[in-house]
C-alpha positions as CSV (number, residue, x, y, z in Angstrom):
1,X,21.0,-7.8,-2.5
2,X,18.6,-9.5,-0.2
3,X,17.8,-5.9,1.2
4,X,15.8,-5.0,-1.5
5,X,13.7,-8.3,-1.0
6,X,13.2,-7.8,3.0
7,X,12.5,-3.9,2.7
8,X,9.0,-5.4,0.5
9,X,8.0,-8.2,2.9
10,X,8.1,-5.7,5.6
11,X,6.1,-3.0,3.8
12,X,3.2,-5.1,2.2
13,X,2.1,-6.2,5.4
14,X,2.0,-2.7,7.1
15,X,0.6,-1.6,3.9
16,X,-2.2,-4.2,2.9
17,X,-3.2,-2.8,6.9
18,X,-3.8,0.4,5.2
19,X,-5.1,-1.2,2.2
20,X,-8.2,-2.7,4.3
21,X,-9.1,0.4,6.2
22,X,-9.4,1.8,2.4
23,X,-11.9,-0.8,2.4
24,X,-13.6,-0.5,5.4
25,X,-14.5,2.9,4.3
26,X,-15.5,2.2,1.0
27,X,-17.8,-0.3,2.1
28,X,-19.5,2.4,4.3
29,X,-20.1,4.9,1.5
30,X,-21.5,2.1,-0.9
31,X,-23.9,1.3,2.1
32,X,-24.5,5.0,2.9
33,X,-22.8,5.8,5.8
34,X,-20.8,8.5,4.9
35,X,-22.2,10.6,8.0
36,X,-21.3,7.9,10.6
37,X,-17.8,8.3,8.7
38,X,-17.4,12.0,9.3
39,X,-18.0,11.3,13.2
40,X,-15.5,12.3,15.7
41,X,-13.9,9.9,17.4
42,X,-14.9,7.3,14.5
43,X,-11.1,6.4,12.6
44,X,-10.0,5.7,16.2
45,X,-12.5,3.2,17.1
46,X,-12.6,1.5,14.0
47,X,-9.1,0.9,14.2
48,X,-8.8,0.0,17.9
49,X,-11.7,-2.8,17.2
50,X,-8.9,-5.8,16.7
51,X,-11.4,-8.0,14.7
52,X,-13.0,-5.4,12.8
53,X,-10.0,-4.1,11.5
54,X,-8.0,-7.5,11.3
55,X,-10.9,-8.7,8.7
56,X,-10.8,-5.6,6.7
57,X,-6.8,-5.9,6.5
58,X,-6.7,-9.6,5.7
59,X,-9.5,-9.5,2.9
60,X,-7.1,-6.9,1.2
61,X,-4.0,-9.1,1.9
62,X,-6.4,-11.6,-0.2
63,X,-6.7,-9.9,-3.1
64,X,-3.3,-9.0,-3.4
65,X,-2.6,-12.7,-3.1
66,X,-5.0,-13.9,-5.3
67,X,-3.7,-11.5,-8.2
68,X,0.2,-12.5,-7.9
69,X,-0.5,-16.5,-7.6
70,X,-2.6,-15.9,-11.1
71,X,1.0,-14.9,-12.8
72,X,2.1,-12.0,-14.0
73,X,0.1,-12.1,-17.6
74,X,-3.0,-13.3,-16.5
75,X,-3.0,-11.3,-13.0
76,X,-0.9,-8.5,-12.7
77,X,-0.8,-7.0,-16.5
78,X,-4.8,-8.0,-16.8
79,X,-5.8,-6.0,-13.1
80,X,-3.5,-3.3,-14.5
81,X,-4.4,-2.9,-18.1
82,X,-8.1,-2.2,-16.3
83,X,-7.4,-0.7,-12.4
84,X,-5.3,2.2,-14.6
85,X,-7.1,3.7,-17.0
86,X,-9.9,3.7,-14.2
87,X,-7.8,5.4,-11.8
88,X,-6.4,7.8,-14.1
89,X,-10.4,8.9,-15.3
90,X,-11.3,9.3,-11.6
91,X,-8.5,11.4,-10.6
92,X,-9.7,13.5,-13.2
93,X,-13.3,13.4,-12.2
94,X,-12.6,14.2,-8.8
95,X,-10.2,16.9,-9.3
96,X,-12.2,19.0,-11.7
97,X,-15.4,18.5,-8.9
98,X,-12.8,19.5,-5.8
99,X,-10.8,22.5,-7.8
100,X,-15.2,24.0,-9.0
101,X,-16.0,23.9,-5.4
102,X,-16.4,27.9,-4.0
103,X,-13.4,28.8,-1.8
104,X,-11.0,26.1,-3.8
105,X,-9.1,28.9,-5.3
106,X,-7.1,28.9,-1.8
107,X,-6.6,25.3,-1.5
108,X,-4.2,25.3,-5.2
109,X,-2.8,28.6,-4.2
110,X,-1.8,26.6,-0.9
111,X,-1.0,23.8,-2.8
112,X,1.4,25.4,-5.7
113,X,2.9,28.9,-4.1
114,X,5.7,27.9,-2.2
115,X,5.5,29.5,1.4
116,X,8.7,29.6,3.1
117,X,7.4,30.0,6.5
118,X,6.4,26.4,6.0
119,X,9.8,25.2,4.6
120,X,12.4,23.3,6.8
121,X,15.4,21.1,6.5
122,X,12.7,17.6,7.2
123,X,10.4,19.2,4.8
124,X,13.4,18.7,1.9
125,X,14.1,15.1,3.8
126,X,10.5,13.9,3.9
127,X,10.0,15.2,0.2
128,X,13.4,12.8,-0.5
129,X,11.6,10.2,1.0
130,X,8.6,10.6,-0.2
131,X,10.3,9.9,-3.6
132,X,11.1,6.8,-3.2
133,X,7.6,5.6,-2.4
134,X,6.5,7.3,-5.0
135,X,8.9,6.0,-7.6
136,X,9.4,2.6,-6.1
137,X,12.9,3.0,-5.7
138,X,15.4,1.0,-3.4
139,X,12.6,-2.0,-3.4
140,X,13.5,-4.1,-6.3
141,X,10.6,-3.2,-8.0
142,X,12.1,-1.2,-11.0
143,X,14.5,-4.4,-11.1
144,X,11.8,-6.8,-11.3
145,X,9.3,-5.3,-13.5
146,X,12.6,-4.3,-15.8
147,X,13.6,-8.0,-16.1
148,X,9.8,-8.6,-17.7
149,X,10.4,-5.8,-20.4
150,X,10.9,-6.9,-24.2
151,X,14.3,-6.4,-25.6
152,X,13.1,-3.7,-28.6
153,X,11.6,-1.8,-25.5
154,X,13.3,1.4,-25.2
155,X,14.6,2.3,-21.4
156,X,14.7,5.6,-21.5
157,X,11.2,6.2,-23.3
158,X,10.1,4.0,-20.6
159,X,11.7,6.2,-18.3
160,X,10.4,9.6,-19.7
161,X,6.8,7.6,-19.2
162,X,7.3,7.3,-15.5
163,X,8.5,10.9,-14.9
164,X,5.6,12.6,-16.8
165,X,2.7,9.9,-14.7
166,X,4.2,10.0,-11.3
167,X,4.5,13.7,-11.4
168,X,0.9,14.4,-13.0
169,X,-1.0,11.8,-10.7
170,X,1.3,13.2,-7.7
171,X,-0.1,16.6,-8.5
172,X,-3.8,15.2,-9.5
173,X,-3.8,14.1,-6.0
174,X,-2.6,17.3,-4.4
175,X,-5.9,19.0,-6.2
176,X,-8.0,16.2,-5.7
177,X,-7.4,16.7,-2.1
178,X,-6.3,20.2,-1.1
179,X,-8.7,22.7,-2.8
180,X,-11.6,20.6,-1.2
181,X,-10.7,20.4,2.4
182,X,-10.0,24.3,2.1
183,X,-13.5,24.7,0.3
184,X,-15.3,23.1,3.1
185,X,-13.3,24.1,6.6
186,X,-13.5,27.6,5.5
187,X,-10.0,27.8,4.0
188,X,-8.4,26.4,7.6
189,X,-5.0,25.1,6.7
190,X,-4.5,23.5,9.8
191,X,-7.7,20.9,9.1
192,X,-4.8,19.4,6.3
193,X,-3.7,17.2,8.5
194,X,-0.7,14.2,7.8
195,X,-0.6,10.7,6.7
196,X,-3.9,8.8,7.5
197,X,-5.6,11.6,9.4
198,X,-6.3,13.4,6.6
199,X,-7.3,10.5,4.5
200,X,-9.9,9.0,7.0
201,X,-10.7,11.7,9.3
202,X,-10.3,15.1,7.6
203,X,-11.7,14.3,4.1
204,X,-14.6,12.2,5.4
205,X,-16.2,15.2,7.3
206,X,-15.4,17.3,3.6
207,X,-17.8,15.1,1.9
208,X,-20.3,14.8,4.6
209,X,-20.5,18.4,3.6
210,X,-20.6,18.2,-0.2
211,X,-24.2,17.9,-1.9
212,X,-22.7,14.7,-3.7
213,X,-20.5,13.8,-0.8
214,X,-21.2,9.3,-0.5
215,X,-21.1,9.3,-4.8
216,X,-18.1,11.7,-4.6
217,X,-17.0,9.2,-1.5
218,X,-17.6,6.0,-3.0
219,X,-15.6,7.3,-6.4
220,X,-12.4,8.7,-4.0
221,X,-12.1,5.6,-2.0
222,X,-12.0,2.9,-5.5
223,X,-10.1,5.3,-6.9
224,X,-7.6,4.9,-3.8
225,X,-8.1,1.3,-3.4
226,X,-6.9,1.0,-7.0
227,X,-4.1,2.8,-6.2
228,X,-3.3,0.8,-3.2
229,X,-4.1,-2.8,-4.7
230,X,-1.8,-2.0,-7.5
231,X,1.0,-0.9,-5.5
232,X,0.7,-4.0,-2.9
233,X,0.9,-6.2,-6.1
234,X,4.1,-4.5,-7.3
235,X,5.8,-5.0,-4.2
236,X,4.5,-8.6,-3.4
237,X,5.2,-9.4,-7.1
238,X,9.1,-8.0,-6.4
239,X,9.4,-10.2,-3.3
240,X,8.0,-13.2,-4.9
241,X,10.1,-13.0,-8.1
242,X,13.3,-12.7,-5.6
243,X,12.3,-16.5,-4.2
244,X,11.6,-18.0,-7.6
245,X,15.0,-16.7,-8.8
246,X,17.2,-16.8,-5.9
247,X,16.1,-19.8,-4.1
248,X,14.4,-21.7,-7.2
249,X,10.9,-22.1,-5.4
250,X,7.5,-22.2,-8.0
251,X,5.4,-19.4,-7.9
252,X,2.8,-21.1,-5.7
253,X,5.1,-22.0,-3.5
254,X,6.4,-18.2,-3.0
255,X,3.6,-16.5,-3.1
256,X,2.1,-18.9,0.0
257,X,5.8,-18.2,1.7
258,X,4.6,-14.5,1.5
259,X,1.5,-14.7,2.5
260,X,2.1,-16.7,5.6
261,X,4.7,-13.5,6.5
262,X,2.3,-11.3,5.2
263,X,-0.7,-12.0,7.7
264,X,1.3,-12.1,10.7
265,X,3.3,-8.8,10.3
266,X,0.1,-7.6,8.9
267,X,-1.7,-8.9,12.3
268,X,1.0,-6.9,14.7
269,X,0.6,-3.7,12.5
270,X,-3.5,-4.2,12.6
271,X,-3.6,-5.3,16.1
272,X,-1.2,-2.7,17.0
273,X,-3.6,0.2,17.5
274,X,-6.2,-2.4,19.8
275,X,-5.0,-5.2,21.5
276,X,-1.3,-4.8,21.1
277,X,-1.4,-0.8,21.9
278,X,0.9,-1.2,25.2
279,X,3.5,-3.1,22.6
280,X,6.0,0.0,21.4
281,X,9.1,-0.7,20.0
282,X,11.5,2.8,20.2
283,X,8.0,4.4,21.0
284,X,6.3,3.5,18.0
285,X,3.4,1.2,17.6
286,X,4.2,-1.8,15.2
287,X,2.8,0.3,11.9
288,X,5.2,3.3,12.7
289,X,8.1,0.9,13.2
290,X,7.9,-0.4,10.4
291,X,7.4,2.5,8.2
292,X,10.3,4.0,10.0
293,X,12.0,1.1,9.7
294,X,12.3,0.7,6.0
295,X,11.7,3.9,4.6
296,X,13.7,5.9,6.4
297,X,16.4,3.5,7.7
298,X,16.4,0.3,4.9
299,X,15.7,2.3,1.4
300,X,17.8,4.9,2.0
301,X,21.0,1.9,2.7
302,X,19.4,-0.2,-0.5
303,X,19.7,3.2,-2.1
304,X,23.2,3.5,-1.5
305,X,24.3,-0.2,-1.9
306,X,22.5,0.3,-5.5
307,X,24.6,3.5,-6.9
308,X,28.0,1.5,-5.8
309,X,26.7,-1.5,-7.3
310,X,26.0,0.2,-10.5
311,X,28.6,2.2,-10.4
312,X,31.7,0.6,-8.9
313,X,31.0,-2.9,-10.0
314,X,28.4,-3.3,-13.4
315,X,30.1,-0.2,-14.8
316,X,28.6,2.7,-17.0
317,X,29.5,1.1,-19.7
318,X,27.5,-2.1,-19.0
319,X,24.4,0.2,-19.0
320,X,24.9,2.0,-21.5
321,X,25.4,-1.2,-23.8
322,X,21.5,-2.0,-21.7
323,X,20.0,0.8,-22.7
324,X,21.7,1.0,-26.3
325,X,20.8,-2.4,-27.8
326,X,18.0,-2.6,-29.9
327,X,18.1,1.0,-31.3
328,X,17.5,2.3,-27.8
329,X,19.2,5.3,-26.9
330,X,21.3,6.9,-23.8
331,X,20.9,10.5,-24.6
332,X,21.3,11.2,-20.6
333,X,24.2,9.4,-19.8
334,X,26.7,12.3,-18.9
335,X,23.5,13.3,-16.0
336,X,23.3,10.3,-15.2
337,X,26.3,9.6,-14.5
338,X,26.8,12.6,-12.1
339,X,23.5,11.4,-9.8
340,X,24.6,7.7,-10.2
341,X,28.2,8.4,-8.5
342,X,28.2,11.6,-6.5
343,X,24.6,13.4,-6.5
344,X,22.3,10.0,-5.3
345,X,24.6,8.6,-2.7
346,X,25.2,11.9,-0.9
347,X,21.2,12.4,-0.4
348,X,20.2,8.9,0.1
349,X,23.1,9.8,3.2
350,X,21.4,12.8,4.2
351,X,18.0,11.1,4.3
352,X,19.4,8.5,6.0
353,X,21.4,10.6,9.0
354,X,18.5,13.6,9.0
355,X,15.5,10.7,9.4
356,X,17.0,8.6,12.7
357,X,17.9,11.8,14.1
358,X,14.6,12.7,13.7
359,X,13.1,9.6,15.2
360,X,15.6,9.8,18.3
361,X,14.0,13.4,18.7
362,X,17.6,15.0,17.7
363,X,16.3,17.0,15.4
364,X,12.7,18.4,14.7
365,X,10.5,18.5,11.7
């Protein structure tokens, strides 16, 4: 069970690293200098400067730390009732102004016609994994968060709620993103480059180019600063709630406990692109490891542990009586019973096998 816990102190850290260079780069379009942004060369030296990017990373571990010691009411439901509806309006905003831009039309037909000249076997594994970032699952979040839900709530409404958000905002993203980069390199697929290169390289030179480009800038970095601060509360609220419970601490005392953990991973994985850059561990800086780490290595086993848990030891019938009380309903039990036993355990396997094969060079993207 402690999995779950360990798999969110090991992320925040690596994340809240993240989480400051979203600052960092917000601060520069408030103060105008998106063009300095767009610079070659810039990303790397920001992140190889140790104290510039060791500020930016700790200010964000901060407010993440500030907002779980205030409780969940007054801190976490309060941030969220107004980061949310914000971040929902500006994916919106920025959407509509990326998908109206001339020469979009090829970014969403990129984006939404499947090519299969694109499509491999890691492509379906990193899509797996990418679902459980995106759904929080295999971190104790759902598990948390669930424990705070009134009795008269209904699960499975709940549950319908999640599907129909995570899968518009995922998609709000894609056009937020994808039609703009193609509208301004020409309609060049290979500019959409991965992970944080596209975020802080590749879409900063896109708005240097846009008429509006810092006001569409400063908008597209709160709007992923919102994002980020209200995931790195969710997982640092999961890990805190595990200490009050398990090992009866007060929530001052836990949420210090995690801080203290937090800034010192948090200073290998910041560090770990300047002064710690000759420190690899399996060939990976301290950032990679520990993505690789959990997502592909400690989810997928949490993952697993969870659907024998459920299904081997509480029973079906123990969530069904869950998800029943109340007036709720359980209208998808016979489908979920299928994924719970056979369907979920098989490809949390698969992800498992296919992503340490990957990172031993075994197999290839």
């Amino acid at each position: 069970g402690w999995i779950n816990a360990i798999i969110q102190i090991l992320i925040v850290p690596y994340y809240s690293v993240i989480g400051g260079w979203v600052i960092k780069y917000l601060f520069e379009y408030i103060c105008g200098n998106g063009t300095k942004l767009a610079e070659d060369g810039y990303f790397s030296m920001f992140i190889s400067d140790g104290v510039s990017a060791e500020i930016c990373f700790v200010i964000f571990a901060l407010i993440t730390l500030t907002i779980i010691f205030a409780g969940v009411r007054n801190g976490i439901e309060r941030v969220s009732k107004f980061m949310m509806p914000i971040l929902v309006v500006l994916s919106v905003i920025i959407a509509i102004y990326s998908v109206t831009r001339p020469g979009a039309l090829k970014g969403i037909q990129y984006f939404l016609v499947p090519n299969l000249e694109n499509f491999s076997w890691m492509t379906v594994v990193s899509a797996m994994g990418q679902m459980f970032y995106s759904l929080s699952i295999a971190m104790g979040i759902l598990v948390t968060f669930g424990s705070y839900m009134k009795k008269e709530t209904s699960i499975e409404n709940s549950t319908r709620n999640v599907e129909v958000f995570d899968t518009a905002i995922a998609i709000m993203a894609g056009l937020m993103i994808i039609p703009a980069v193609f509208a301004f390199s020409g309609g060049d697929p290979n500019t959409l480059q991965a992970g944080p290169s596209l975020m802080f390289i590749t879409i900063p030179k896109v708005f240097a180019s846009m008429g509006l480009g810092t006001v569409v800038g400063i908008l597209f970095f709160v709007l992923v600063l919102f994002a980020a601060v209200t995931s790195s509360i969710a997982l640092t609220e999961s890990a805190v709630s595990t200490f009050e419970d398990e090992l009866h601490w007060n929530r001052k005392k836990s949420t210090v406990v995690i801080g203290i953990i937090m800034l010192a991973l948090g200073t290998l994985s910041s560090l770990g692109y300047g002064p710690l850059d000759a420190v690899k561990i399996l060939g990976m800086q301290f950032l990679d490891f520990f993505d690789f780490l959990t997502n592909s290595v400690m989810m997928p086993i949490a993952a697993i542990a969870t659907c024998l848990l459920v299904s081997r030891v509480i029973g079906v019938d123990r969530i069904e009586e869950e998800m029943t009380q109340e007036g709720g309903t359980f209208r998808r039990k016979k489908i979920f019973v299928m994924m719970i036993k056979y369907l979920c355990p098989v490809f949390a396997t698969i992800i498992l096998i296919s992503s340490v094969m990957n990172a031993f060079g075994l197999i290839s993207m």
